[in-house]
Gaussian input, Z-matrix of N, CA and C with variables (Angstrom, degrees):
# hf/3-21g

backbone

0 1
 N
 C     1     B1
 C     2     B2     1     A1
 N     3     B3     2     A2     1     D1
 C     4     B4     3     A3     2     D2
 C     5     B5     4     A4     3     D3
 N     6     B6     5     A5     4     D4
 C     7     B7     6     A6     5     D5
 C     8     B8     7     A7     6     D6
 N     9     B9     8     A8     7     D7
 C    10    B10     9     A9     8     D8
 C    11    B11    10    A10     9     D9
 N    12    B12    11    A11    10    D10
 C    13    B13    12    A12    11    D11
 C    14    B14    13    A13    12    D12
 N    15    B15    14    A14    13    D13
 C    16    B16    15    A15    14    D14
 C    17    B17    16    A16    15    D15
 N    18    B18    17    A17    16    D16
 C    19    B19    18    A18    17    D17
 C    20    B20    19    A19    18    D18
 N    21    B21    20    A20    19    D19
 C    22    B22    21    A21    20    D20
 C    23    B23    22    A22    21    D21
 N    24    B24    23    A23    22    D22
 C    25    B25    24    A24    23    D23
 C    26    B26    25    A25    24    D24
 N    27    B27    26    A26    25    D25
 C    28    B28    27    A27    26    D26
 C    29    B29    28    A28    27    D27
 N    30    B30    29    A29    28    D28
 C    31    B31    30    A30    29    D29
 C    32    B32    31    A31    30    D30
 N    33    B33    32    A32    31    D31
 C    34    B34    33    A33    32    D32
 C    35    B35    34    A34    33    D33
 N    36    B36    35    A35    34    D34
 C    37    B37    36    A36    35    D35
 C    38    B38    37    A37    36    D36
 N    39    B39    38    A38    37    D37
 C    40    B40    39    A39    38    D38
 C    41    B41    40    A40    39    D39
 N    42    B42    41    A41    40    D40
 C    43    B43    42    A42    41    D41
 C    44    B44    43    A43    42    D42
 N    45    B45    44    A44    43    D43
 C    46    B46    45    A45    44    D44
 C    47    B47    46    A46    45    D45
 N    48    B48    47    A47    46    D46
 C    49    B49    48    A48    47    D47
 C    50    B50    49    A49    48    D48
 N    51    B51    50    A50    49    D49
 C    52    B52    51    A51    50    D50
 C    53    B53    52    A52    51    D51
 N    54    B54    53    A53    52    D52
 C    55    B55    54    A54    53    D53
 C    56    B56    55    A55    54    D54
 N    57    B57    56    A56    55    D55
 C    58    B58    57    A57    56    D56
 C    59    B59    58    A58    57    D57
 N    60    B60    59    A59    58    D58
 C    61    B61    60    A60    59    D59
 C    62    B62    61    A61    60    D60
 N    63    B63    62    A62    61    D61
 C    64    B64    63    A63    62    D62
 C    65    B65    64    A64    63    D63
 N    66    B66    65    A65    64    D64
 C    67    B67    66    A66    65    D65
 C    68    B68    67    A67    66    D66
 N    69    B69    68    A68    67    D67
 C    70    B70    69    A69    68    D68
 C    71    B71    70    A70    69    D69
 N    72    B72    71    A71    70    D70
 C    73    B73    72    A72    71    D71
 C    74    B74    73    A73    72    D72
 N    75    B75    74    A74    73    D73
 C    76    B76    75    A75    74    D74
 C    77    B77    76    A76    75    D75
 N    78    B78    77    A77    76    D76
 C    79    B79    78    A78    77    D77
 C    80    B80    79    A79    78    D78
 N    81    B81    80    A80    79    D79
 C    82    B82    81    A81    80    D80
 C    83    B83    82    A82    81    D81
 N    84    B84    83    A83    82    D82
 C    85    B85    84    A84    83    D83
 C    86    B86    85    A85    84    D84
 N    87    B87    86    A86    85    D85
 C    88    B88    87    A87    86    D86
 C    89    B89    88    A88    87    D87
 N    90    B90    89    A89    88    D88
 C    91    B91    90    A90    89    D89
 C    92    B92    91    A91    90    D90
 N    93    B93    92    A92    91    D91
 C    94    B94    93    A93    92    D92
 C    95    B95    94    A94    93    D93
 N    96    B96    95    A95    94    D94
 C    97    B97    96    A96    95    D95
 C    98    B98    97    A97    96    D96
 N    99    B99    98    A98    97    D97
 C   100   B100    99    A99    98    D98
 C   101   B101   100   A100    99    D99
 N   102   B102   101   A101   100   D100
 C   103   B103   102   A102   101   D101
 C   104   B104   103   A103   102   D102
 N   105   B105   104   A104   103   D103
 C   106   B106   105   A105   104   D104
 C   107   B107   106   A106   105   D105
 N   108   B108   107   A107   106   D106
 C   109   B109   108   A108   107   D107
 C   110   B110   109   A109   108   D108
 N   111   B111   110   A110   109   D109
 C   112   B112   111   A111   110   D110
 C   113   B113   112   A112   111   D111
 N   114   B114   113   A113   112   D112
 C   115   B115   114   A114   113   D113
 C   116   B116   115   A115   114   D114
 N   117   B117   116   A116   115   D115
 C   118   B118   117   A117   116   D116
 C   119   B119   118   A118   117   D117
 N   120   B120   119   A119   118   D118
 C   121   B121   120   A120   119   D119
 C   122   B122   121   A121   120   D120
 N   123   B123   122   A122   121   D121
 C   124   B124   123   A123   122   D122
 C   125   B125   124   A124   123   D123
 N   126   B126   125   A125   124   D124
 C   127   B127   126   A126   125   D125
 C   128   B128   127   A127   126   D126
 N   129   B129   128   A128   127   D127
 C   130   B130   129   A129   128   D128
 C   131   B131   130   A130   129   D129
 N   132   B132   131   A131   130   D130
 C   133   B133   132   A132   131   D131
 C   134   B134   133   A133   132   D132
 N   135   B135   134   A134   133   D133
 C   136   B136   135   A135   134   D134
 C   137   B137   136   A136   135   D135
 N   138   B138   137   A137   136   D136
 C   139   B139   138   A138   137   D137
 C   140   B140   139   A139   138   D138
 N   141   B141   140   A140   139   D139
 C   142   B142   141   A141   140   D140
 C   143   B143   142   A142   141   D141
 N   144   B144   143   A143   142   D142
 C   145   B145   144   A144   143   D143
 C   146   B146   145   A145   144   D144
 N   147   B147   146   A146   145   D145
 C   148   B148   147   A147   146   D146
 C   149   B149   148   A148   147   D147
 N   150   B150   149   A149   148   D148
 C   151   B151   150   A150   149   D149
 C   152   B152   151   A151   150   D150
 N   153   B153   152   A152   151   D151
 C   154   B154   153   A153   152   D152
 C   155   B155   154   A154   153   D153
 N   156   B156   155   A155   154   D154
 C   157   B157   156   A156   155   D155
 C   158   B158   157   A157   156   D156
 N   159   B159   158   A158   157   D157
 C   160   B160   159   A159   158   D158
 C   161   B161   160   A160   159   D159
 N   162   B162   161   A161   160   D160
 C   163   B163   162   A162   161   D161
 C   164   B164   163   A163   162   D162
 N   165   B165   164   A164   163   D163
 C   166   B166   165   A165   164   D164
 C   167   B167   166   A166   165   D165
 N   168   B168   167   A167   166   D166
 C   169   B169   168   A168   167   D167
 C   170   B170   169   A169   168   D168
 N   171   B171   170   A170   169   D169
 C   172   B172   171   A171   170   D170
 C   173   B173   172   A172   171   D171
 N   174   B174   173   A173   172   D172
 C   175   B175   174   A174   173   D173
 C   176   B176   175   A175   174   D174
 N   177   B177   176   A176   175   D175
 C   178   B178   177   A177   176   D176
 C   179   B179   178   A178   177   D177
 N   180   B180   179   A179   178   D178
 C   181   B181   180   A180   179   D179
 C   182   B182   181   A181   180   D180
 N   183   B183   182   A182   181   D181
 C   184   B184   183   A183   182   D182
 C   185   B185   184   A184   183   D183
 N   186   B186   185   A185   184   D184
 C   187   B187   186   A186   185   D185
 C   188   B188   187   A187   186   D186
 N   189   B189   188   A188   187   D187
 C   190   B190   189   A189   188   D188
 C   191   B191   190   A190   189   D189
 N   192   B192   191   A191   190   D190
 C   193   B193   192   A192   191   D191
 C   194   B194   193   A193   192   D192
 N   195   B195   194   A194   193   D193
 C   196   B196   195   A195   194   D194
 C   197   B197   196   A196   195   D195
 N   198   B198   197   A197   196   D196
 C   199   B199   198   A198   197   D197
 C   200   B200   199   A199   198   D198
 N   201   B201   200   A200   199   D199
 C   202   B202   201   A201   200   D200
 C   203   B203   202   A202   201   D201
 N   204   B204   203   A203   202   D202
 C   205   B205   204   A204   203   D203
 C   206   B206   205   A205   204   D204
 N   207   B207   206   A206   205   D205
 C   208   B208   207   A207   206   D206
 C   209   B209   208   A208   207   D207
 N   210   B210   209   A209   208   D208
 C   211   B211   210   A210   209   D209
 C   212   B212   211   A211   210   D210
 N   213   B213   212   A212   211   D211
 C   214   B214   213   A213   212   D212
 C   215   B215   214   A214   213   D213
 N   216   B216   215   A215   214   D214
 C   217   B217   216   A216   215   D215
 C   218   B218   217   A217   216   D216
 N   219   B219   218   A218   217   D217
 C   220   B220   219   A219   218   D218
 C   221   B221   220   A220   219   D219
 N   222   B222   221   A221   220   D220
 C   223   B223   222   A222   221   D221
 C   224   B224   223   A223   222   D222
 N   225   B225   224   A224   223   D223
 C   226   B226   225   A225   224   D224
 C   227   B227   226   A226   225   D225
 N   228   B228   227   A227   226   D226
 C   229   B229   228   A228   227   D227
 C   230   B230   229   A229   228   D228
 N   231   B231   230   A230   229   D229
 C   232   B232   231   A231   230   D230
 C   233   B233   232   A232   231   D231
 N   234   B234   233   A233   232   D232
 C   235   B235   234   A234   233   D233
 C   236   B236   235   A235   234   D234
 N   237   B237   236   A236   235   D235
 C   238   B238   237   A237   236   D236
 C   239   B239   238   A238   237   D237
 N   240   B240   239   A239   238   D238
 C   241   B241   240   A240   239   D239
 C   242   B242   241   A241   240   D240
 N   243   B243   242   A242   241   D241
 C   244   B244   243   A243   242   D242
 C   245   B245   244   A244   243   D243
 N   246   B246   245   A245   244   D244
 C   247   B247   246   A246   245   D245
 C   248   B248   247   A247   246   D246
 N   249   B249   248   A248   247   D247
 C   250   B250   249   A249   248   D248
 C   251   B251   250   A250   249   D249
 N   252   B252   251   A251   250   D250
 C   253   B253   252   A252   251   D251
 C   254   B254   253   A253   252   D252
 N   255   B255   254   A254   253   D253
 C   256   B256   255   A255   254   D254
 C   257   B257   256   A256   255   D255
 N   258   B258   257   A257   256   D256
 C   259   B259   258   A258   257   D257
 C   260   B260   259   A259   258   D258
 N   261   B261   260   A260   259   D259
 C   262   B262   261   A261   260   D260
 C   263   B263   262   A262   261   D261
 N   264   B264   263   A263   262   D262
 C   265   B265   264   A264   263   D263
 C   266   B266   265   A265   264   D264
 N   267   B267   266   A266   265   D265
 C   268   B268   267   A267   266   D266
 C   269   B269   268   A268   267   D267
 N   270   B270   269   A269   268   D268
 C   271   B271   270   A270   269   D269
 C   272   B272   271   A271   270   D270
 N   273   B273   272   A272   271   D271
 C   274   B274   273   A273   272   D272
 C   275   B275   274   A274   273   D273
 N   276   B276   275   A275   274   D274
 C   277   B277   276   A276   275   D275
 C   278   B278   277   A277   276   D276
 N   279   B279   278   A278   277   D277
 C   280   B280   279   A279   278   D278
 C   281   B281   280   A280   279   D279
 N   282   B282   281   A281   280   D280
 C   283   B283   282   A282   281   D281
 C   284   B284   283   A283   282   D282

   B1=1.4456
   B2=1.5348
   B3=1.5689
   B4=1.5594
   B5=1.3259
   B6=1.5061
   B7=1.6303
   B8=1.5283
   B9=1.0469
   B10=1.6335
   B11=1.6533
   B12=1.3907
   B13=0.8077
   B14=1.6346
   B15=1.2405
   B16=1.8164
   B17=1.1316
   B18=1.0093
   B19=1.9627
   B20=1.8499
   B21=1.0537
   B22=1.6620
   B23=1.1636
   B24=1.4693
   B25=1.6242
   B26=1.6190
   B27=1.0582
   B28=1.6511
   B29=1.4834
   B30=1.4579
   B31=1.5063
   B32=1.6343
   B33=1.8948
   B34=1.1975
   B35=1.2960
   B36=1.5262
   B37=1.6051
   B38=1.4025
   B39=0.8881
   B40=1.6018
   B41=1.8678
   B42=1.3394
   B43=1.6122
   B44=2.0878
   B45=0.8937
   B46=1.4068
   B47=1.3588
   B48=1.3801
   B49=1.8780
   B50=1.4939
   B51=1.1346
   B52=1.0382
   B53=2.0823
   B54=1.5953
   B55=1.2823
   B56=1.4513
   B57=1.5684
   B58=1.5931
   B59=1.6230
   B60=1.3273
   B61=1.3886
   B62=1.3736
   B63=1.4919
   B64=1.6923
   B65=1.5718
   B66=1.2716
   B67=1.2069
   B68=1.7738
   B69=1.6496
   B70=1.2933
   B71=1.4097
   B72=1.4162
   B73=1.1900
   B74=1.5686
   B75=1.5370
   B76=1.5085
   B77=1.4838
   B78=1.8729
   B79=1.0201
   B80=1.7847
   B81=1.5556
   B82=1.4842
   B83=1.4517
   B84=2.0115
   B85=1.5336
   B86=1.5408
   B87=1.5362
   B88=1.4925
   B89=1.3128
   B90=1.2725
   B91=1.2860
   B92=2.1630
   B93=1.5210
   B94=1.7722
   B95=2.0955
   B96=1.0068
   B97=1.8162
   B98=1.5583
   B99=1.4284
   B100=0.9654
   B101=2.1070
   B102=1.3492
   B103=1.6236
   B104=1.3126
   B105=1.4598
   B106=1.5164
   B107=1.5500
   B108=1.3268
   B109=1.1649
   B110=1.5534
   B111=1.2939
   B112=1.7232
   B113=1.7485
   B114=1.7450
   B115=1.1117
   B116=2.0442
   B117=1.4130
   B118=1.9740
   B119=1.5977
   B120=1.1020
   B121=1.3246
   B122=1.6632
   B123=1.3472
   B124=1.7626
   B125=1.6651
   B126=1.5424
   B127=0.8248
   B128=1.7260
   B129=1.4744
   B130=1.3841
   B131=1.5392
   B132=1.3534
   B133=1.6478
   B134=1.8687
   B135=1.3499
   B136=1.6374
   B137=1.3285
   B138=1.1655
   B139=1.1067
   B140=1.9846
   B141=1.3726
   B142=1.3766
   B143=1.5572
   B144=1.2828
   B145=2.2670
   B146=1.3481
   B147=1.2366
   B148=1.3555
   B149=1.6537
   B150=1.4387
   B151=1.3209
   B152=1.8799
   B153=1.7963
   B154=1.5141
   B155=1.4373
   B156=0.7600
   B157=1.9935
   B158=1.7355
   B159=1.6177
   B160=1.6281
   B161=1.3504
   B162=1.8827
   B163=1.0553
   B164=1.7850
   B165=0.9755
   B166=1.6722
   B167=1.5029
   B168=1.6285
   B169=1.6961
   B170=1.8615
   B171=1.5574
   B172=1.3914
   B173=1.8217
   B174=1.2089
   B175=1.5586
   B176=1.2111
   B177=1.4591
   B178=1.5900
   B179=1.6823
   B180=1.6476
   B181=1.4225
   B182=1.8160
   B183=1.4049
   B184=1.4827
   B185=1.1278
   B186=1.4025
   B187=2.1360
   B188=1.3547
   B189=1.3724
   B190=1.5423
   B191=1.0672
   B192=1.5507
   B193=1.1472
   B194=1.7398
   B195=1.4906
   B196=1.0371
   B197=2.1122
   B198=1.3310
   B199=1.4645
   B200=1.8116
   B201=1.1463
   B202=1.6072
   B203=1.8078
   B204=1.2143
   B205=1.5636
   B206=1.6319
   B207=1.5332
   B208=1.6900
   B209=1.9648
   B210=1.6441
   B211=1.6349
   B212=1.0006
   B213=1.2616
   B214=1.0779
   B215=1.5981
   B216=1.7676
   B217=1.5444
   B218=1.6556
   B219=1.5517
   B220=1.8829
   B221=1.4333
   B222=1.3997
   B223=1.8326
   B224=1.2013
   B225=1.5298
   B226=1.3600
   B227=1.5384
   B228=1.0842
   B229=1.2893
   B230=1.6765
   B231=1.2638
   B232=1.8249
   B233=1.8594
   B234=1.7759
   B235=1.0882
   B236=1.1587
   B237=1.3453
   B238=1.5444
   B239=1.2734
   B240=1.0895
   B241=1.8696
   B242=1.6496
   B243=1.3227
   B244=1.7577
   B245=1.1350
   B246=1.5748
   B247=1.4545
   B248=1.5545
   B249=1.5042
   B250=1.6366
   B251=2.3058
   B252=1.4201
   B253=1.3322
   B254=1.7418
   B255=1.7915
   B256=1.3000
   B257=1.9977
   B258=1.1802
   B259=1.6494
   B260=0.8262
   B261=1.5564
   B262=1.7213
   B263=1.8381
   B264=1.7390
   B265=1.7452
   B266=1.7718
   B267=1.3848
   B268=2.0716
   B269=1.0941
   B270=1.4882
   B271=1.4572
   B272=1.6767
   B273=1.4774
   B274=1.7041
   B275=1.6489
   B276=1.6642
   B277=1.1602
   B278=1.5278
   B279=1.0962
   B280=1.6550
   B281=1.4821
   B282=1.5708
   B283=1.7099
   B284=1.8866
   A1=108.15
   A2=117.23
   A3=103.03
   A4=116.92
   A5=106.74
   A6=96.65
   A7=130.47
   A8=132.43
   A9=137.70
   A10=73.53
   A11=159.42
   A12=141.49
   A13=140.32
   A14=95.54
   A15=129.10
   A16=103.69
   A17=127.29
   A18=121.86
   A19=82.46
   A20=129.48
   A21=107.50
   A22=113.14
   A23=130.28
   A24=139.56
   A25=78.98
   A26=139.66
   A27=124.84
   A28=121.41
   A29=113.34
   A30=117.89
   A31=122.11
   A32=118.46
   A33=120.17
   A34=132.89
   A35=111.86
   A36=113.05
   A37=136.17
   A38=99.28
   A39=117.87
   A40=108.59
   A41=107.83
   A42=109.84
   A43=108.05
   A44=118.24
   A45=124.55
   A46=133.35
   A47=129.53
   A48=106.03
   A49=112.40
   A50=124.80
   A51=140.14
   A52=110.25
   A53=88.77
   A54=117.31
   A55=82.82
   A56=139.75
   A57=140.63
   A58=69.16
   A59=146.54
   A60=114.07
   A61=93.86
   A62=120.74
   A63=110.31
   A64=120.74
   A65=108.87
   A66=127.67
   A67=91.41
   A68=113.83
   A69=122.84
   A70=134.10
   A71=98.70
   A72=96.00
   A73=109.98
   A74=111.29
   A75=135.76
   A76=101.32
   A77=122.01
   A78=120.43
   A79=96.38
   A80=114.06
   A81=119.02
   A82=111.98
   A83=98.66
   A84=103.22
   A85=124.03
   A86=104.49
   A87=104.55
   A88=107.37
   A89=125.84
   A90=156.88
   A91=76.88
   A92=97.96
   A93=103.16
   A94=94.33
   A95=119.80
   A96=114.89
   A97=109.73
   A98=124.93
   A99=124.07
   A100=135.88
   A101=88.51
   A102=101.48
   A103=123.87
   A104=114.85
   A105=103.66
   A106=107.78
   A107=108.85
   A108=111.39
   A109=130.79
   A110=84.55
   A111=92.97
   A112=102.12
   A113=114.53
   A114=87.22
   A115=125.09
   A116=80.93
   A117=87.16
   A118=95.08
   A119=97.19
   A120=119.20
   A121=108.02
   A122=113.62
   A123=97.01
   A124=119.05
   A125=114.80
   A126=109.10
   A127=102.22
   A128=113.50
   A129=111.49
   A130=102.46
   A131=116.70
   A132=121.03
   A133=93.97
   A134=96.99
   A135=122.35
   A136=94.99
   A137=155.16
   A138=124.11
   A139=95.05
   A140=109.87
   A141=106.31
   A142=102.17
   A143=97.50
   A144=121.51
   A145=98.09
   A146=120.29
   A147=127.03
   A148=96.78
   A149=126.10
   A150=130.22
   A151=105.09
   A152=87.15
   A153=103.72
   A154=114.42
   A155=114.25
   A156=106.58
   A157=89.40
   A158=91.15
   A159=105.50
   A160=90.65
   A161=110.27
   A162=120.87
   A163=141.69
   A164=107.42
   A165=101.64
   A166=104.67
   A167=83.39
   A168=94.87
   A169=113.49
   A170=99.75
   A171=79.16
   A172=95.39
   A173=119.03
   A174=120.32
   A175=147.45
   A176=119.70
   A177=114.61
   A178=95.03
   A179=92.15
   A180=98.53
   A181=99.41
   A182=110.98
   A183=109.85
   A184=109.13
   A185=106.20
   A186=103.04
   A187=117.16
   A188=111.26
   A189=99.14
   A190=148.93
   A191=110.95
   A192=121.61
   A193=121.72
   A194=109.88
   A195=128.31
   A196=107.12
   A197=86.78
   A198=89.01
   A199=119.23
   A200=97.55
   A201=94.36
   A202=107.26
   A203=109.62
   A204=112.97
   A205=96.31
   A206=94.78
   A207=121.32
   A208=97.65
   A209=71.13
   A210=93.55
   A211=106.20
   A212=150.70
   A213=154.23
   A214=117.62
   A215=127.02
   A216=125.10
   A217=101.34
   A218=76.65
   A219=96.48
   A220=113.70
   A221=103.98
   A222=97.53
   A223=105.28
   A224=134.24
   A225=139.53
   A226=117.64
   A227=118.96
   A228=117.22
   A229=102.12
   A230=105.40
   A231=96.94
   A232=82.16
   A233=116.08
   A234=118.91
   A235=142.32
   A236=146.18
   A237=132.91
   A238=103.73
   A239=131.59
   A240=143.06
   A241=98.68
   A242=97.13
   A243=111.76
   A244=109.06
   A245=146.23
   A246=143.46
   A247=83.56
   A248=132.34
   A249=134.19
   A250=85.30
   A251=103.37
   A252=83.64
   A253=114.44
   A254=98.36
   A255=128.28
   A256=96.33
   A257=139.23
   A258=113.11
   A259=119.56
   A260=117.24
   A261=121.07
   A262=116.78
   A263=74.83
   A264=76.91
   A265=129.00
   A266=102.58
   A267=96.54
   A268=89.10
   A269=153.61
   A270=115.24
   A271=117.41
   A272=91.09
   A273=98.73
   A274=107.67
   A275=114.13
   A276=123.18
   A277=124.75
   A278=135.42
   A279=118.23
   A280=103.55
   A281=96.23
   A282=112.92
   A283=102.73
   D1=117.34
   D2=165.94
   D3=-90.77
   D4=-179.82
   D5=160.34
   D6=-45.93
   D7=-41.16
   D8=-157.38
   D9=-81.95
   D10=-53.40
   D11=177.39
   D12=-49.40
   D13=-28.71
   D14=167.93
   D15=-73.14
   D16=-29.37
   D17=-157.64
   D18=-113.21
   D19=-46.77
   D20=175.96
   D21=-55.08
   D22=-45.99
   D23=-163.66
   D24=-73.66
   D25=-89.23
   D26=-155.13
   D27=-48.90
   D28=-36.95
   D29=170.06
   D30=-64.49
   D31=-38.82
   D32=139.18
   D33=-29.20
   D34=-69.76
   D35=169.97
   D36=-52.74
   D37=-31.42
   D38=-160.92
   D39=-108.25
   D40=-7.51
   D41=-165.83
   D42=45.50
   D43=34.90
   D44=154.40
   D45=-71.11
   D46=109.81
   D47=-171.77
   D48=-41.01
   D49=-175.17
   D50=-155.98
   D51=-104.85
   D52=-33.70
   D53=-162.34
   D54=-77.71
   D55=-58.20
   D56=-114.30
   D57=-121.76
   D58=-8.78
   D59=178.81
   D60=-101.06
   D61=-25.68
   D62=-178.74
   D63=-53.09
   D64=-26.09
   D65=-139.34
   D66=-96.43
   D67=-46.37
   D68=142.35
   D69=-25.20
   D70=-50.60
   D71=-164.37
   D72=-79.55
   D73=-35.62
   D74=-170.78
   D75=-61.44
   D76=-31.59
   D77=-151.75
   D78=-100.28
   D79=-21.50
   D80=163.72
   D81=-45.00
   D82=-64.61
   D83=-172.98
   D84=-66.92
   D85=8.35
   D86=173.19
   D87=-92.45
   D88=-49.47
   D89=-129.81
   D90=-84.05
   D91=-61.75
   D92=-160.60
   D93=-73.43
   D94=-20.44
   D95=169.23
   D96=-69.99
   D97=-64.26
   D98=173.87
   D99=-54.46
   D100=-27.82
   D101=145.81
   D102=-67.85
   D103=-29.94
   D104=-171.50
   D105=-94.96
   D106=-21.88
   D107=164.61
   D108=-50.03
   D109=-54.00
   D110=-170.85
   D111=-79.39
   D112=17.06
   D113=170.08
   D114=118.70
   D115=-10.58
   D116=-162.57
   D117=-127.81
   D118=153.64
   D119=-176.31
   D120=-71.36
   D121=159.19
   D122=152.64
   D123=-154.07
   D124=130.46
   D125=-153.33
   D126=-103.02
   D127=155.36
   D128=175.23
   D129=-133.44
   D130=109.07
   D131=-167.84
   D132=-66.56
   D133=142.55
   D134=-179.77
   D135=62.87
   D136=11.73
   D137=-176.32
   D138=-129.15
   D139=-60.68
   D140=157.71
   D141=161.33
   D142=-163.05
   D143=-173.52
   D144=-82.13
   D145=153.21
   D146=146.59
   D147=-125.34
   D148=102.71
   D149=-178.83
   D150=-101.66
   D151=172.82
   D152=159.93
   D153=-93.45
   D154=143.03
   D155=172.19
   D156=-132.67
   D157=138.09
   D158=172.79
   D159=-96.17
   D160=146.71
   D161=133.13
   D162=-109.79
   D163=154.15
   D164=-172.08
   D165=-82.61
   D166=161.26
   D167=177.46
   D168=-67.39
   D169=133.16
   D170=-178.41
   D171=-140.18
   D172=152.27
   D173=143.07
   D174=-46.79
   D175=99.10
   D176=-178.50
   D177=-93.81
   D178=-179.50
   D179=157.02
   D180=-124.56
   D181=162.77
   D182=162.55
   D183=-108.38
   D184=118.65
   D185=-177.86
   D186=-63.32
   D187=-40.65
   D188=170.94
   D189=-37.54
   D190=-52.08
   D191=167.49
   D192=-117.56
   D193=27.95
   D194=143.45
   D195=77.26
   D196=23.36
   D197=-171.27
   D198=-119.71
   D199=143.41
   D200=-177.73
   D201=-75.51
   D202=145.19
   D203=167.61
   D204=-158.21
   D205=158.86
   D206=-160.46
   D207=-118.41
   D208=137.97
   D209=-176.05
   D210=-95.19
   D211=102.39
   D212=174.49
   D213=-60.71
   D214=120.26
   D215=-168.77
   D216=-55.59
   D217=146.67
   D218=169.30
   D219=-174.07
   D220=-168.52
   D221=-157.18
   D222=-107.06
   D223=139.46
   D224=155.12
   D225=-85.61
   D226=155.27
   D227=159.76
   D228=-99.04
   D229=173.52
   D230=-163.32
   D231=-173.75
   D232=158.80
   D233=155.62
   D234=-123.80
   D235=141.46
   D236=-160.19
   D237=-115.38
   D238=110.62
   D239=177.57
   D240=-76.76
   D241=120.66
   D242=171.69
   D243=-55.47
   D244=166.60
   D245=-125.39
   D246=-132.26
   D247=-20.07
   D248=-175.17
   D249=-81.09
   D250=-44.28
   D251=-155.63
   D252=-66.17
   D253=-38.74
   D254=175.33
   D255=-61.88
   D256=-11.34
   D257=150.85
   D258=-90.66
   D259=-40.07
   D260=152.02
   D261=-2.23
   D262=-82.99
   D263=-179.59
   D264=-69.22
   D265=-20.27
   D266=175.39
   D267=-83.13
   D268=-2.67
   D269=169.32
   D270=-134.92
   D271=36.20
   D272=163.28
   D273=-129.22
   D274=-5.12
   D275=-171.95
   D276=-77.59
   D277=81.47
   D278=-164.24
   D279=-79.21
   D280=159.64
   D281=-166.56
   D282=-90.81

């Protein structure tokens, strides 16, 4: 599902233009970047986290050219699905 797909299904449901829910939606995904930016977590009850996760510095090698180089730690953003949404999905999901 992409976005342009998200913003039809809500404008469908909801009888919302199409235009004024995009604009919603664009203004969510700003709203949840610029939080993560500056640093803060954000939480959405039943649905889930959008966290930072640190990683540590670690050693790769590059096979190509056969040389070790260091990753220096830094932050991911990463997401945690609430445990109502995550049964949701194993038992509406077919294999």
């Amino acid at each position: 599902m992409t976005k342009a797909d998200i913003v039809n299904e809500i404008a469908k449901n909801t009888g919302i233009e199409k235009v004024a829910v995009q604009k919603t939606v664009e203004a969510f995904m700003d709203a949840l970047k610029s939080s993560m930016i500056a640093g803060n977590n954000v939480y959405l009850r039943g649905f889930g986290s959008f966290v930072i996760k640190k990683r540590a510095k670690k050693t790769a090698r590059n096979i190509s050219k056969n040389t070790t180089i260091i990753i220096p730690a830094h932050n991911i953003p990463a997401f945690k699905p609430a445990k109502t949404f995550v049964n949701k999905v194993k038992s509406h999901v077919k294999k």
